[in-house]
C-alpha positions in Angstrom: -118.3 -100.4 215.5 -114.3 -100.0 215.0 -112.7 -101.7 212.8 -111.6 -105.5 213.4 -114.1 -106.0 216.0 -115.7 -108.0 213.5 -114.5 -110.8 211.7 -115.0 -111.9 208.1 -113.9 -115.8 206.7 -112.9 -116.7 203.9 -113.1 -120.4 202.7 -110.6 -121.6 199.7 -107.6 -119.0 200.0 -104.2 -120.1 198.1 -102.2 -117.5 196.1 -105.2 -116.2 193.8 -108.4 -114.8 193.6 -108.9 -115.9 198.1 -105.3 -114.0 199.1 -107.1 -111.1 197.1 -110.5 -111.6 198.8 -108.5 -112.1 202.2 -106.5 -109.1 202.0 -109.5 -106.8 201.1 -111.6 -107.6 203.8 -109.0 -107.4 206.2 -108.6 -103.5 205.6 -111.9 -103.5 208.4 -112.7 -106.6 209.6 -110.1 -109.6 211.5 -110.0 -112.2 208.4 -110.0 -116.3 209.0 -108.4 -118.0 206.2 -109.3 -121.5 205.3 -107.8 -123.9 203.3 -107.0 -128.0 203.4 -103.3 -127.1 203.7 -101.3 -124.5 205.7 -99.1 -124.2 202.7 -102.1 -122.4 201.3 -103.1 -119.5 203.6 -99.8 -119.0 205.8 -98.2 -116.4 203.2 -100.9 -114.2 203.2 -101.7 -114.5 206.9 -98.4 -113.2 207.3 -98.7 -110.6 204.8 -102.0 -109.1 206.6 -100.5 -109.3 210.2 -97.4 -107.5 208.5 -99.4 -104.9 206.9 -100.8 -103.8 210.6 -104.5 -106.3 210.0 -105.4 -109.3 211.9 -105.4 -112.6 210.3 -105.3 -116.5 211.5 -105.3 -119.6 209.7 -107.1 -123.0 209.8 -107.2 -126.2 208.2 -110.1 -127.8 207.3 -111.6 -129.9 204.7 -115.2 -128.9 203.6 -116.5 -132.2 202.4 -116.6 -133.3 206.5 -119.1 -131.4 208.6 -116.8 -131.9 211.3 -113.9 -130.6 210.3 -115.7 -127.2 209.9 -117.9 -127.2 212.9 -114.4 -127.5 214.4 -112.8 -124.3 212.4 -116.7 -122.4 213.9 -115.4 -123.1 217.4 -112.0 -122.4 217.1 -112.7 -118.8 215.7 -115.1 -118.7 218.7 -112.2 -119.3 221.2 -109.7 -117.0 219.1 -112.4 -114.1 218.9 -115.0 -114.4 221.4 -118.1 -112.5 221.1 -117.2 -110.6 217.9 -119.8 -111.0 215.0 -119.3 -112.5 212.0 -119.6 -109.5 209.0 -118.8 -112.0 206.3 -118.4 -115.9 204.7 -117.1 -116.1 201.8 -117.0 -119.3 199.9 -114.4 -119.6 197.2 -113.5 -123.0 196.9 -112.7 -123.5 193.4 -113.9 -127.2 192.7 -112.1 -130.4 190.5 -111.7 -128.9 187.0 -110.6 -132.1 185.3 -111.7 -132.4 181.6 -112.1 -135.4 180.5 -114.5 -137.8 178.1 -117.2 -138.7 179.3 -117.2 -142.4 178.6 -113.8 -142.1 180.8 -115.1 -140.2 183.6 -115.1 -141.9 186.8 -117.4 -142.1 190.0 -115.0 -141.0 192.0 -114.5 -138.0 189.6 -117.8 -137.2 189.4 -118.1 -137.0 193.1 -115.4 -135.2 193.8 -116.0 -132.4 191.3 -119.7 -132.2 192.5 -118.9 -132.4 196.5 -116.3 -130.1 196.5 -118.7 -127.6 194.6 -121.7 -127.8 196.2 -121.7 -130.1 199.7 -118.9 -128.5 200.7 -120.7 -125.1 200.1 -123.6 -126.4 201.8 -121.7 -127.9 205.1 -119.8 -124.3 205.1 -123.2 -122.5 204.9 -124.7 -124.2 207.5 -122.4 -123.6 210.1 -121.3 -119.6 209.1 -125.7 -118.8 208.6 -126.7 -118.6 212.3 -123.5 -116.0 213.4 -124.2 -114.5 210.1 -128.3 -114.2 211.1 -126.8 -113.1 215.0 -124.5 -110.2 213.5 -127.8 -109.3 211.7 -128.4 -107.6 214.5 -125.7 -106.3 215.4 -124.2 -102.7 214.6 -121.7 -104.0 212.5 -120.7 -101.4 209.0 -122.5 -103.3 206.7 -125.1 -105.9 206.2 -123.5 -109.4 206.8 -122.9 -111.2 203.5 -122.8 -114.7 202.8 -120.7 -114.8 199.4 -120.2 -117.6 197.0 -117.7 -117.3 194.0 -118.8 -119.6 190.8 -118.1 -119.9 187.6 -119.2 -120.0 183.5 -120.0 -123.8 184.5 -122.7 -122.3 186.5 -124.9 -121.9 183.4 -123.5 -123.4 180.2 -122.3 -127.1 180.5 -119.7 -128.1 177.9 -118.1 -131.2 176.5 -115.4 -132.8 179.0 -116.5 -130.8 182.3 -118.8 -132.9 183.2 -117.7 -133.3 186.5 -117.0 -129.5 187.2 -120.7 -128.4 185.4 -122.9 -130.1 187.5 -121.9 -129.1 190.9 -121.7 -125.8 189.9 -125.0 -125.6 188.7 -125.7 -127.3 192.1 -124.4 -124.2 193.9 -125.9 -121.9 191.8 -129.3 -123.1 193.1 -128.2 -123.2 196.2 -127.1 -119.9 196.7 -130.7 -118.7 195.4 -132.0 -120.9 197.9 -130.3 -119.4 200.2 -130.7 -115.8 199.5 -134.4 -116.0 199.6 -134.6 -117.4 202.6 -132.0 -115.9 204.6 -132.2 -112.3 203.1 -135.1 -111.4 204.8 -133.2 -112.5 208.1 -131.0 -109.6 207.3 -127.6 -112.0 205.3 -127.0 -110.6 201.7 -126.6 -114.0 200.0 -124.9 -113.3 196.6 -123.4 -115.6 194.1 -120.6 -114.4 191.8 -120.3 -116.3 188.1 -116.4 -115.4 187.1 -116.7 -116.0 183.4 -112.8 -116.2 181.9 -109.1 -117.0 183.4 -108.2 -115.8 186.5 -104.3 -114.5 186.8 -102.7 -117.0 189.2 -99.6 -118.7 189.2 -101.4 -122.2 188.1 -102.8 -119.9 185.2 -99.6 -118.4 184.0 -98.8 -120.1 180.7 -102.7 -119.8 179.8 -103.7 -118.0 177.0 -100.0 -117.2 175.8 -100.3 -114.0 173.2 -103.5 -113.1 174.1 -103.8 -109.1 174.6 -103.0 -107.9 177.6 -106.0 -107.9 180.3 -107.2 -111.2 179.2 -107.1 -112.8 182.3 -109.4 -111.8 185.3 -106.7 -109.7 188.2 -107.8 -111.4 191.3 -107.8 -108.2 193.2 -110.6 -106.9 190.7 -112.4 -109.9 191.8 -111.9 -109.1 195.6 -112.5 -105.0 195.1 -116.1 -106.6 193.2 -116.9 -108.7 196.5 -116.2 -105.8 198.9 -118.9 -103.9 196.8 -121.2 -106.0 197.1 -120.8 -106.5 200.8 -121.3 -102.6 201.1 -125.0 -102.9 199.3 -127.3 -101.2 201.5 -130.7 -103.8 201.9 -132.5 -101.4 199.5 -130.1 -102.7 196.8 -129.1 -106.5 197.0 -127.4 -108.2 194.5 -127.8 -112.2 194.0 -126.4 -112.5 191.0 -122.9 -110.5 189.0 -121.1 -111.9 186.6 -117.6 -110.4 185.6 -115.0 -110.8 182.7 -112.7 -110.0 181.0 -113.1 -107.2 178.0 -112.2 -109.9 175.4 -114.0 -112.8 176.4 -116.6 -114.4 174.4 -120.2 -115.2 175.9 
């Protein structure tokens, strides 16, 4: 199959680590960027469509089931009958630390929806194209990718609003994988353990050695390995970090 005639989305892109993911994919596939504001995706939509790729935007929310059922049929109209190569959810979550005693409902619920139902709702709706372009002679295997975090297995004091959901989706994406990869979707879930280099992130770690933070593009390049995995070699699981992190 030539390249672009299949499409991969990418769910959570602002200036970071989903530009990155974005960007990458785009080098062989049309790219759909999601995010809950324009503001978020239109740079780098422009920035692919520049650079000779093929890349459209849409706004959703993916805490309502409608909103993305609505982004699945507009990406129908925009590329009909192309297969779907990859979903990739990278929606960060609420990291709010705070004490517990102070923690709020609404805080709780937030941080745990926009984790883990969100990732749930986006799943639903990307598995059966995902399952169709199974079958279909598309370059690689379709993946179905989810980008987590330390949270994922080590609570700690104030996050608990961020842990829980990311535990959540940590389960979930090994749900998922077991039941869906012998369906022919690579289901993999990837725990980025440190800082990444963004422009929310740059006055983190101040005279720390250089390379402390995680480069969002190694994060992408990581992801487009694993979406080239032959079926004889899945991955669930990777975890990446920096050299100087501590775990």
């Amino acid at each position: 199959m030539a390249a672009r005639q299949a499409i991969a989305l990418v769910a959570g892109v602002g200036p970071g680590t989903g530009a990155a993911i974005a960007k990458k994919f785009a080098s062989l596939y049309s790219v759909v960027l999601l995010a809950r504001s324009p503001n978020s995706y239109e740079t780098t939509v422009k920035e692919i469509n520049e650079a000779g790729g093929t890349a459209v935007g849409f706004s959703a929310d993916v805490q309502d089931e409608a909103s993305v059922k609505n982004v699945f049929e507009q990406v129908a109209k925009e590329f009909p009958d192309r297969p779907v190569a990859a979903a990739i959810y990278n929606v960060g979550g609420v990291f709010s630390r705070k004490p517990f005693l102070e923690q709020s409902v609404e805080g709780f619920k937030l941080g745990y929806e926009t984790s883990v139902l969100g990732a749930f709702i986006f799943a639903q709706a990307a598995l059966p194209h995902l399952l169709s372009a199974a079958k279909s002679p598309i370059p690689h295997p379709p993946s179905l990718f989810f980008t987590g975090a330390t949270a994922a297995i080590k609570g700690s004091p104030y996050l608990q609003s961020f842990s829980p959901g990311k535990f959540a989706l940590r389960s979930l994406t090994q749900s998922l994988a077991k039941e869906f990869g012998p369906g022919g979707v690579h289901v993999s879930h990837l725990i980025v353990d440190g800082v990444i280099d963004t422009p929310k992130t740059a006055e983190w770690l101040k005279g720390a050695p250089e390379g402390s933070k995680i480069d969002p593009a190694a994060i992408a390049e990581t992801y487009w390995a694993l979406h080239q995995q032959p079926r004889t070699t899945w991955t669930w699981e990777l975890d990446v970090r920096p050299y100087v992190e501590k775990w």
